[in-house]
N, C-alpha and C positions, 0 to 999 in steps of 0.2 A: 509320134503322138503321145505314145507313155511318155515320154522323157515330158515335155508340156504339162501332162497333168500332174505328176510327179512335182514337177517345180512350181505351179501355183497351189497344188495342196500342202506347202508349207507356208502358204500366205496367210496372214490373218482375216476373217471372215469379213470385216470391217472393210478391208482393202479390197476384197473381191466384188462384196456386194456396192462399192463404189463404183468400181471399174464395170459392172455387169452394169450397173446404174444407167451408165453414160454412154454404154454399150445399147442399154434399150432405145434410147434416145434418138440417138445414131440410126441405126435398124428403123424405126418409125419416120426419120426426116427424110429416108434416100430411098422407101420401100411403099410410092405411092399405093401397091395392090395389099400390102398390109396392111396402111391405112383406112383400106378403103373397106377389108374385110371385120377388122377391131371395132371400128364403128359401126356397122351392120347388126355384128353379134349383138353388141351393147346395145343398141337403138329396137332390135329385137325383144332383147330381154326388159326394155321399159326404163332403160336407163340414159341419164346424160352425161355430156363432159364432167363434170364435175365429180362425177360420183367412181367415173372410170379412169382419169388421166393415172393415176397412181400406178394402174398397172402397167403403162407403157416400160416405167426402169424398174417395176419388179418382174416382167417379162426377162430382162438382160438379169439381172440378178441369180435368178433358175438357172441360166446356163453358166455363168461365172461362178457359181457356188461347187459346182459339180467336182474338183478336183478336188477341193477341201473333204466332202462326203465321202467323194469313193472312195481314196489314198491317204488321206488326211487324220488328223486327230478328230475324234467328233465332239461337235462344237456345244456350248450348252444348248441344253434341254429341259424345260418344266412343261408340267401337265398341268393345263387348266381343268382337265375335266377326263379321267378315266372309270367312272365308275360302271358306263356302258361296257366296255372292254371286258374288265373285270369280271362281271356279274354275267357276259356273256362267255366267259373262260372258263367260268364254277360252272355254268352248266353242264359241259362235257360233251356236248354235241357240236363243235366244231364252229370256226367264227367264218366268216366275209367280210373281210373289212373292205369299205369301199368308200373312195373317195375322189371329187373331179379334178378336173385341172386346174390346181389350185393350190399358193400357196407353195410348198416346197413338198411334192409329196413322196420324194426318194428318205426325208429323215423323219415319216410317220413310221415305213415300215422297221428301218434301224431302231426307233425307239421301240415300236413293239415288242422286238429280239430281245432285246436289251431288257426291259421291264419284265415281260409275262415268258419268255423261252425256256428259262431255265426249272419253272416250273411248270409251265406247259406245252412244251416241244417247238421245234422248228415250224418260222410262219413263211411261207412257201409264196411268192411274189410273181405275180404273168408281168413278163416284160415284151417289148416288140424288138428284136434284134434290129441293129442298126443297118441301111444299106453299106455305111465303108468299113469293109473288114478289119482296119486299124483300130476304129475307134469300136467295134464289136467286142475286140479283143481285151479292151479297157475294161469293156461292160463287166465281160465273167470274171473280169479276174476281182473288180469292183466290188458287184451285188453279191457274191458271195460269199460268205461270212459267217462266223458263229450263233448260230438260231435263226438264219434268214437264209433261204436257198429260193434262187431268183429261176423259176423256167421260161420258153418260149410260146409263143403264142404259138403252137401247133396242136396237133389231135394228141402228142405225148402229153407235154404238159401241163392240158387241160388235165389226162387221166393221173397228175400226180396232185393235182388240185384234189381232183376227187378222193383218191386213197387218204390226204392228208386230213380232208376233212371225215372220214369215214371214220378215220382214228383220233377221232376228238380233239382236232388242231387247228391250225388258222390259215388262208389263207388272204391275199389282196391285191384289189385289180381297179382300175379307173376305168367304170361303167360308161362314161363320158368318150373315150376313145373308139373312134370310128372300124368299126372291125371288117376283115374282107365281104367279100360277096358271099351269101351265103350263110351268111354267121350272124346275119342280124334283123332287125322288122324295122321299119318305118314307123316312127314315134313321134309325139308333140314334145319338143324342150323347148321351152319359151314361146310356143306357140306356134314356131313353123317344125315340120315334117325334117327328121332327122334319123337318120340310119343309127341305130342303135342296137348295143351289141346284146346276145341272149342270154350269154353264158353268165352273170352272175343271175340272174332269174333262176337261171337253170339248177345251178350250184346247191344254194337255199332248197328249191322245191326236192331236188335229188337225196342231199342227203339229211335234211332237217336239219342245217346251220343256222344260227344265230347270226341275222343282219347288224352291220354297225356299222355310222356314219363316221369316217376319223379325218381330219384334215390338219397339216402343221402349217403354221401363222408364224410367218418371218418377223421377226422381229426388229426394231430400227437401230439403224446404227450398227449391225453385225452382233446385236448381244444375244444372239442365237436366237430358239423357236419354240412355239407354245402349241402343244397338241391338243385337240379339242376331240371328243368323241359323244356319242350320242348314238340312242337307240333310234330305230325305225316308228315313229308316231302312231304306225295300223299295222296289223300284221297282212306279208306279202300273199297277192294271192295266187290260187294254185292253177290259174287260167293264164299262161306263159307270154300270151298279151297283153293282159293288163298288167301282171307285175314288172314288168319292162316302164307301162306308162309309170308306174308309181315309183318305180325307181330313179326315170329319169325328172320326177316330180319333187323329190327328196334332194335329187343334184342342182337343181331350180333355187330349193331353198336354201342350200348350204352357201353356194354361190352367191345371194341378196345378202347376207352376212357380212360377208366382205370383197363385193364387187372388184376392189380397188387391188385385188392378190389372183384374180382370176383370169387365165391365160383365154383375153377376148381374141387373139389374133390367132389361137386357133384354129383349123379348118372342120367345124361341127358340123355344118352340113353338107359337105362334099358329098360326091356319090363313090358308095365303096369301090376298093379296086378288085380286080377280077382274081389276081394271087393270092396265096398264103406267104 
């Protein structure tokens, strides 16, 4: 599987987000129960064809891009808007960035590294280890990198979340991803009841970080991505259920933005699984 991602991450991005393109495509004509879940979400959230078909080959595009990212040269990057970021870095009480599925959101946290790391330390990333250990193996050797160290979703991990942001640093995680049994409340996103996860609620109220909205916008045509960031519009509150609802009310809004980059075939309201 290295050797694979090795040989498409000297593709040009233009090639790959073609070939993901045709790949989403594909995947949606032969996968009636994706289908059938893409439209749900979307018809949930108050939306129609027209406003969602987009993301069917920007779905194949996320995965097609992934060799380029890990292994690859990184591809351009402009900031439409970092002054959230920034101003939440100057404070020194530690960031959360947090962003849904949506968009390309493996070259938010790269750009973060990249931009704010070397003056303000390594930003520490929850990921979910892969079930095939091949492609696990890609992961680590992948997400980590100079100013961006990638942990597991386990009870360590979390605790280096926490140290990093104790020490005035960043951390980020997709609030939006369905967490085990255990690890999460029952919440409104979009209006149906969704298993959603605690821990950045928890993050914020624990150590007194600084919430921030960041999502990367694929750009067309392969000429790479536009980072957007944004503060929190209320400050979150210290009642670990509602600041869940208000977080996953914030992923509501970021998502109406740009419906058409947001991964509807997702499984958001599944019921959690019983592992770690």
């Amino acid at each position: 599987m290295l050797f694979w991602f090795r040989f498409f991450s000297r593709w040009p991005l233009w090639a790959l987000h073609l070939l993901g393109y045709l790949g989403g495509w594909v995947a949606w004509l032969a996968a009636p129960d994706y289908r059938k879940r893409f439209m749900a979400n979307a018809r949930q959230a108050g939306l129609n064809w027209s406003q969602v078909w987009g993301a069917i080959g920007q779905a194949g595009c996320m995965s097609a891009e992934l060799p380029r990212l890990w292994l690859g040269r990184t591809p351009h990057v402009e900031w439409a808007s970092e002054a959230a970021a920034a101003q939440a870095y100057a404070a020194g009480d530690g960031v959360v960035f947090l962003t849904p599925h949506m968009g390309c959101f493996e070259i938010t946290a790269q750009a973060l590294a990249q931009r704010f790391g070397q003056a303000h330390g390594t930003l520490t990333v929850l990921y979910r280890p892969a079930r095939q250990a091949q492609l696990n193996a890609v992961m680590e050797i992948a997400r980590n990198r100079p100013g961006l160290e990638a942990v597991p979703t386990t009870l360590s991990g979390v605790r280096q979340m926490i140290k990093a942001l104790r020490q005035g640093q960043a951390v980020g995680l997709l609030p939006d991803q369905v967490p085990p049994d255990g690890l999460g409340q029952w919440a409104p996103f979009f209006g149906k009841p969704a298993y959603t996860m605690t821990l950045a609620a928890r993050l914020v109220q624990q150590t007194g970080a600084r919430p921030v909205l960041i999502w990367g916008e694929r750009l067309a045509w392969g000429q790479g991505y536009r980072l957007h960031t944004q503060s929190l519009a209320f400050e979150l509150s210290q009642d670990l259920a509602t600041a869940v609802v208000q977080i996953n009310q914030a992923m509501e809004k970021m998502v109406l933005q740009r419906p058409s980059q947001y991964l509807w075939g997702y499984a958001r309201y599944k019921s959690p699984r019983k592992d770690n």
